[in-house]
C-alpha positions in Angstrom: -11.3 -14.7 9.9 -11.4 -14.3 5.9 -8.7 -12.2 4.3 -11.5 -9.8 2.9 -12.1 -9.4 6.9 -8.9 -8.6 7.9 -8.1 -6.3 4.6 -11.4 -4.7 5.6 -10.2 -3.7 9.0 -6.9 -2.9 8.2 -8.3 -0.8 5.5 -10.7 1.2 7.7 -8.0 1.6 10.3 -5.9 2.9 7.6 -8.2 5.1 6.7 -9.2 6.4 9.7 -5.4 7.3 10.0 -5.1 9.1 6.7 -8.5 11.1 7.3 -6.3 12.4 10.4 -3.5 13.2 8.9 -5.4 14.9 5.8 -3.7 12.5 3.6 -6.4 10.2 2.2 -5.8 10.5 -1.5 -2.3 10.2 -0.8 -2.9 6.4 1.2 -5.0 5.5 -1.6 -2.3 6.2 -4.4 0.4 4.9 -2.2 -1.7 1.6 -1.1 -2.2 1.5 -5.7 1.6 1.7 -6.1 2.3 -1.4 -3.5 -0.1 -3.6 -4.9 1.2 -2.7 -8.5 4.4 -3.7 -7.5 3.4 -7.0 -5.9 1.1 -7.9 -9.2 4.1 -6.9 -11.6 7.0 -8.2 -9.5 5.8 -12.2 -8.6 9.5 -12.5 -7.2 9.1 -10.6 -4.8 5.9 -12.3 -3.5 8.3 -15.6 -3.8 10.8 -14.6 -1.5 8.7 -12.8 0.8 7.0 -16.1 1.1 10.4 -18.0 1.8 9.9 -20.0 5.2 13.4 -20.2 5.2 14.5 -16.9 4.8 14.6 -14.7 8.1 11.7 -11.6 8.6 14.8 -9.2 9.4 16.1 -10.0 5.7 11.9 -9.4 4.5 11.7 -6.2 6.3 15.0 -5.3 4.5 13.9 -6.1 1.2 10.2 -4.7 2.2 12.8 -1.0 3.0 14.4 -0.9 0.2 11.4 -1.2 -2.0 9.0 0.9 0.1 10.3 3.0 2.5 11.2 6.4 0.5 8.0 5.8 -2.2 5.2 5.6 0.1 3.7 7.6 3.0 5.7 6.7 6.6 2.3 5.2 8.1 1.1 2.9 5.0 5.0 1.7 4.9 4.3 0.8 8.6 1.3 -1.0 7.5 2.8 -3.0 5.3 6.1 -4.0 7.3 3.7 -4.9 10.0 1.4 -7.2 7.8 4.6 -8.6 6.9 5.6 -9.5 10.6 2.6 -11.3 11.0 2.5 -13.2 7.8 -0.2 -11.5 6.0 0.9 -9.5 3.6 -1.0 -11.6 1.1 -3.8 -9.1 2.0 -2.6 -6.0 0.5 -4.4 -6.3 -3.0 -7.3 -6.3 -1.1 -6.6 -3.7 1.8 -5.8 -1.5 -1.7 -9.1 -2.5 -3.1 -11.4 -1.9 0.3 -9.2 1.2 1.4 -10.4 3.1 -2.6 -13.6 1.6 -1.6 -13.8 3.5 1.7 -12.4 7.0 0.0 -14.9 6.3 -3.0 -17.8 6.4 -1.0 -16.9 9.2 0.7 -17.0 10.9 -2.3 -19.8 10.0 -3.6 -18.2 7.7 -6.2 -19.0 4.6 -8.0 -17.3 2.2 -10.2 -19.5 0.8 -12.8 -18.8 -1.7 -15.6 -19.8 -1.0 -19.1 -20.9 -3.4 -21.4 -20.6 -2.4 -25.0 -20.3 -3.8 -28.6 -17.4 -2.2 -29.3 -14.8 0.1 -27.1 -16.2 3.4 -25.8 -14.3 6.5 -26.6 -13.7 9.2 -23.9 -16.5 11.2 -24.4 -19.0 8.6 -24.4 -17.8 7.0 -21.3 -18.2 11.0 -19.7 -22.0 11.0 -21.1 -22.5 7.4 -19.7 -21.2 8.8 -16.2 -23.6 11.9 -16.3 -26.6 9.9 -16.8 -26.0 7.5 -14.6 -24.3 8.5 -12.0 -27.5 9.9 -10.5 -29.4 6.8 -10.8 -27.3 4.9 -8.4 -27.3 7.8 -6.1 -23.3 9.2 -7.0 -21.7 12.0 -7.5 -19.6 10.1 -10.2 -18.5 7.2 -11.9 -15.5 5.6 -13.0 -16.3 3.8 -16.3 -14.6 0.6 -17.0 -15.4 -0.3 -20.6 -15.6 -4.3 -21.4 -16.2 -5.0 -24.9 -18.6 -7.9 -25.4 -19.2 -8.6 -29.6 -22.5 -10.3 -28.4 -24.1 -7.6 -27.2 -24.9 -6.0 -31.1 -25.2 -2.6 -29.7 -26.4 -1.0 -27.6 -24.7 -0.4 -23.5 -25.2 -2.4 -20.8 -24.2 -1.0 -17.6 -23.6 -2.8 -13.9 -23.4 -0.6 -10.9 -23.0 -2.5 -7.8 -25.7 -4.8 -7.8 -28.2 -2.7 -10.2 -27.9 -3.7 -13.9 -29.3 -1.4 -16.8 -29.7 -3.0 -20.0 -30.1 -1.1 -23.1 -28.2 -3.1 -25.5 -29.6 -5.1 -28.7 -29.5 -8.5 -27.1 -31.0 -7.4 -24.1 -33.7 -5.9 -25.9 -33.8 -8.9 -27.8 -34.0 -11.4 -25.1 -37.0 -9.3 -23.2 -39.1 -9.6 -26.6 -38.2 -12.9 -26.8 -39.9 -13.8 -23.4 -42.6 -11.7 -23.9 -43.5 -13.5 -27.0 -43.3 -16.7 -25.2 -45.3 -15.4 -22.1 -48.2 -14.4 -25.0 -47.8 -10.9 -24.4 
Protein backbone atom coordinates (compact mmCIF):
# COMPACT_ATOMS: atom_id res chain seq x y z
CA UNK A 1 0.00 0.00 0.00
CA UNK A 2 1.36 3.56 -0.97
CA UNK A 3 2.24 5.99 1.82
CA UNK A 4 -0.56 8.48 0.43
CA UNK A 5 -2.90 5.23 1.36
CA UNK A 6 -1.89 4.70 4.56
CA UNK A 7 -1.59 8.65 5.55
CA UNK A 8 -5.13 8.71 4.07
CA UNK A 9 -6.42 6.22 6.49
CA UNK A 10 -4.70 7.27 9.27
CA UNK A 11 -5.91 10.65 8.59
CA UNK A 12 -9.57 9.83 8.35
CA UNK A 13 -9.31 7.67 11.44
CA UNK A 14 -7.81 10.59 12.99
CA UNK A 15 -10.31 12.62 12.14
CA UNK A 16 -13.06 10.63 12.91
CA UNK A 17 -11.48 10.81 16.50
CA UNK A 18 -11.19 14.55 16.69
CA UNK A 19 -14.89 15.06 15.25
CA UNK A 20 -15.69 13.01 18.56
CA UNK A 21 -13.94 14.62 20.81
CA UNK A 22 -14.89 18.21 19.28
CA UNK A 23 -11.34 18.81 18.75
CA UNK A 24 -10.84 18.93 15.01
CA UNK A 25 -9.22 22.30 14.54
CA UNK A 26 -7.15 21.49 17.35
CA UNK A 27 -5.77 17.86 15.45
CA UNK A 28 -5.25 19.87 12.54
CA UNK A 29 -2.93 22.56 14.19
CA UNK A 30 -1.28 19.94 16.29
CA UNK A 31 -0.78 17.40 13.16
CA UNK A 32 0.92 21.38 11.44
CA UNK A 33 3.23 21.63 14.46
CA UNK A 34 4.69 17.86 14.15
CA UNK A 35 5.33 18.03 10.64
CA UNK A 36 6.98 21.56 11.07
CA UNK A 37 9.18 20.15 13.46
CA UNK A 38 10.12 17.09 11.31
CA UNK A 39 10.75 19.56 8.13
CA UNK A 40 12.80 22.03 10.30
CA UNK A 41 14.60 19.54 12.51
CA UNK A 42 16.23 16.75 9.69
CA UNK A 43 18.11 15.29 12.94
CA UNK A 44 15.61 14.24 14.30
CA UNK A 45 14.29 12.33 11.15
CA UNK A 46 18.09 10.85 11.24
CA UNK A 47 17.96 9.33 14.46
CA UNK A 48 14.52 8.31 14.39
CA UNK A 49 15.68 6.37 11.38
CA UNK A 50 18.70 4.73 13.29
CA UNK A 51 18.31 0.82 12.78
CA UNK A 52 20.60 0.66 15.46
CA UNK A 53 19.12 2.65 17.97
CA UNK A 54 16.35 0.81 20.18
CA UNK A 55 12.32 2.01 19.65
CA UNK A 56 12.16 2.50 23.65
CA UNK A 57 15.04 5.25 23.14
CA UNK A 58 12.65 6.66 19.82
CA UNK A 59 9.60 6.76 21.84
CA UNK A 60 11.68 8.65 24.50
CA UNK A 61 12.92 11.18 22.27
CA UNK A 62 9.33 11.13 20.33
CA UNK A 63 8.06 12.14 24.57
CA UNK A 64 10.07 14.58 25.12
CA UNK A 65 9.40 16.48 21.87
CA UNK A 66 5.68 15.76 21.67
CA UNK A 67 4.00 14.69 24.57
CA UNK A 68 3.09 18.07 26.52
CA UNK A 69 2.68 20.26 22.90
CA UNK A 70 0.11 18.18 21.15
CA UNK A 71 -3.34 16.70 21.88
CA UNK A 72 -2.98 13.13 23.99
CA UNK A 73 -4.68 11.14 20.92
CA UNK A 74 -2.48 12.70 17.87
CA UNK A 75 0.74 12.05 20.33
CA UNK A 76 -0.60 8.47 20.35
CA UNK A 77 -0.82 8.59 16.66
CA UNK A 78 2.39 9.47 16.16
CA UNK A 79 4.24 7.11 18.91
CA UNK A 80 2.30 4.34 17.19
CA UNK A 81 3.36 5.17 13.53
CA UNK A 82 6.70 5.23 15.10
CA UNK A 83 6.33 1.51 16.45
CA UNK A 84 5.61 0.39 13.24
CA UNK A 85 8.18 2.15 11.19
CA UNK A 86 6.11 4.59 9.44
CA UNK A 87 6.43 7.67 10.71
CA UNK A 88 7.72 8.89 7.39
CA UNK A 89 3.97 9.42 6.78
CA UNK A 90 3.15 12.27 8.89
CA UNK A 91 3.76 15.16 6.32
CA UNK A 92 1.24 13.63 4.58
CA UNK A 93 -1.33 12.31 7.26
CA UNK A 94 -0.87 16.42 8.12
CA UNK A 95 -1.60 17.28 4.57
CA UNK A 96 -4.81 14.68 4.05
CA UNK A 97 -6.04 15.23 7.69
CA UNK A 98 -6.43 19.72 6.64
CA UNK A 99 -7.71 18.09 3.59
CA UNK A 100 -10.57 16.27 5.39
CA UNK A 101 -11.33 19.46 7.85
CA UNK A 102 -11.14 21.71 4.64
CA UNK A 103 -13.83 20.11 2.96
CA UNK A 104 -15.88 20.04 5.59
CA UNK A 105 -15.85 23.48 5.55
CA UNK A 106 -16.38 24.24 2.56
CA UNK A 107 -12.79 25.26 1.81
CA UNK A 108 -10.42 25.26 -0.97
CA UNK A 109 -6.83 25.94 -1.47
CA UNK A 110 -6.15 27.60 -4.74
CA UNK A 111 -2.84 28.67 -6.30
CA UNK A 112 -2.47 32.13 -7.70
CA UNK A 113 -0.55 32.93 -10.54
CA UNK A 114 0.40 36.52 -10.79
CA UNK A 115 3.08 38.92 -12.32
CA UNK A 116 4.04 40.29 -9.36
CA UNK A 117 3.06 39.42 -5.46
CA UNK A 118 -0.58 39.99 -4.47
CA UNK A 119 -1.17 42.23 -1.50
CA UNK A 120 -3.75 41.28 1.21
CA UNK A 121 -6.67 42.71 -0.11
CA UNK A 122 -6.39 41.49 -3.49
CA UNK A 123 -5.86 37.98 -2.50
CA UNK A 124 -9.43 38.61 -0.30
CA UNK A 125 -11.17 39.94 -3.66
CA UNK A 126 -9.62 36.92 -5.63
CA UNK A 127 -11.21 34.51 -2.84
CA UNK A 128 -14.71 36.23 -3.11
CA UNK A 129 -15.03 35.76 -6.73
CA UNK A 130 -13.85 32.64 -6.94
CA UNK A 131 -14.63 30.87 -4.23
CA UNK A 132 -18.16 30.34 -5.62
CA UNK A 133 -17.03 29.07 -8.91
CA UNK A 134 -15.49 26.03 -7.53
CA UNK A 135 -18.37 25.51 -5.34
CA UNK A 136 -16.52 26.86 -1.66
CA UNK A 137 -17.32 28.64 0.94
CA UNK A 138 -13.58 30.03 0.89
CA UNK A 139 -10.26 29.94 -0.28
CA UNK A 140 -6.93 30.07 0.96
CA UNK A 141 -4.83 32.00 -1.56
CA UNK A 142 -1.30 30.98 -2.17
CA UNK A 143 0.30 33.61 -4.30
CA UNK A 144 3.27 32.39 -6.79
CA UNK A 145 4.85 35.05 -8.62
CA UNK A 146 5.54 34.07 -12.21
CA UNK A 147 7.44 37.33 -14.33
CA UNK A 148 6.08 35.52 -17.45
CA UNK A 149 2.83 35.89 -17.00
CA UNK A 150 2.84 40.08 -17.92
CA UNK A 151 -0.25 40.61 -15.98
CA UNK A 152 -2.96 39.61 -15.43
CA UNK A 153 -3.99 36.33 -12.58
CA UNK A 154 -4.07 32.97 -13.31
CA UNK A 155 -5.78 30.92 -10.79
CA UNK A 156 -5.69 26.77 -10.29
CA UNK A 157 -8.31 25.33 -8.01
CA UNK A 158 -8.07 21.71 -7.85
CA UNK A 159 -8.11 20.61 -11.23
CA UNK A 160 -10.01 23.79 -12.80
CA UNK A 161 -7.63 26.47 -14.18
CA UNK A 162 -8.89 30.18 -14.86
CA UNK A 163 -6.68 32.15 -16.94
CA UNK A 164 -6.91 35.75 -17.14
CA UNK A 165 -3.50 36.84 -17.41
CA UNK A 166 -1.60 38.64 -20.44
CA UNK A 167 0.05 35.49 -21.73
CA UNK A 168 -2.83 33.55 -21.50
CA UNK A 169 -4.67 35.83 -23.36
CA UNK A 170 -1.90 36.03 -25.62
CA UNK A 171 -1.48 32.41 -26.28
CA UNK A 172 -5.50 31.93 -27.09
CA UNK A 173 -5.12 34.80 -29.84
CA UNK A 174 -2.32 33.24 -30.95
CA UNK A 175 -4.05 29.94 -31.85
CA UNK A 176 -6.98 31.46 -32.97
CA UNK A 177 -4.94 33.29 -35.56
CA UNK A 178 -3.37 30.13 -36.56
CA UNK A 179 -6.76 28.17 -36.60
CA UNK A 180 -8.00 31.19 -39.21
CA UNK A 181 -10.43 32.39 -36.84
Amino acid sequence: MSNKAVANRYAVALFELGQEKGQVDQFESDLELVREVFNETPELLKVLRLPGLPLEQKQELLTRSFENNVHQTVFKTISRLLELGRFMIIPELAQEYKQLNDEIKGIAEANVYSAKPLSDDEKQQIAVVFAPKVGKRALEINNIVNKELLGGIKVRVGDRVFDGSVKGQLDRLEKGLLAGN
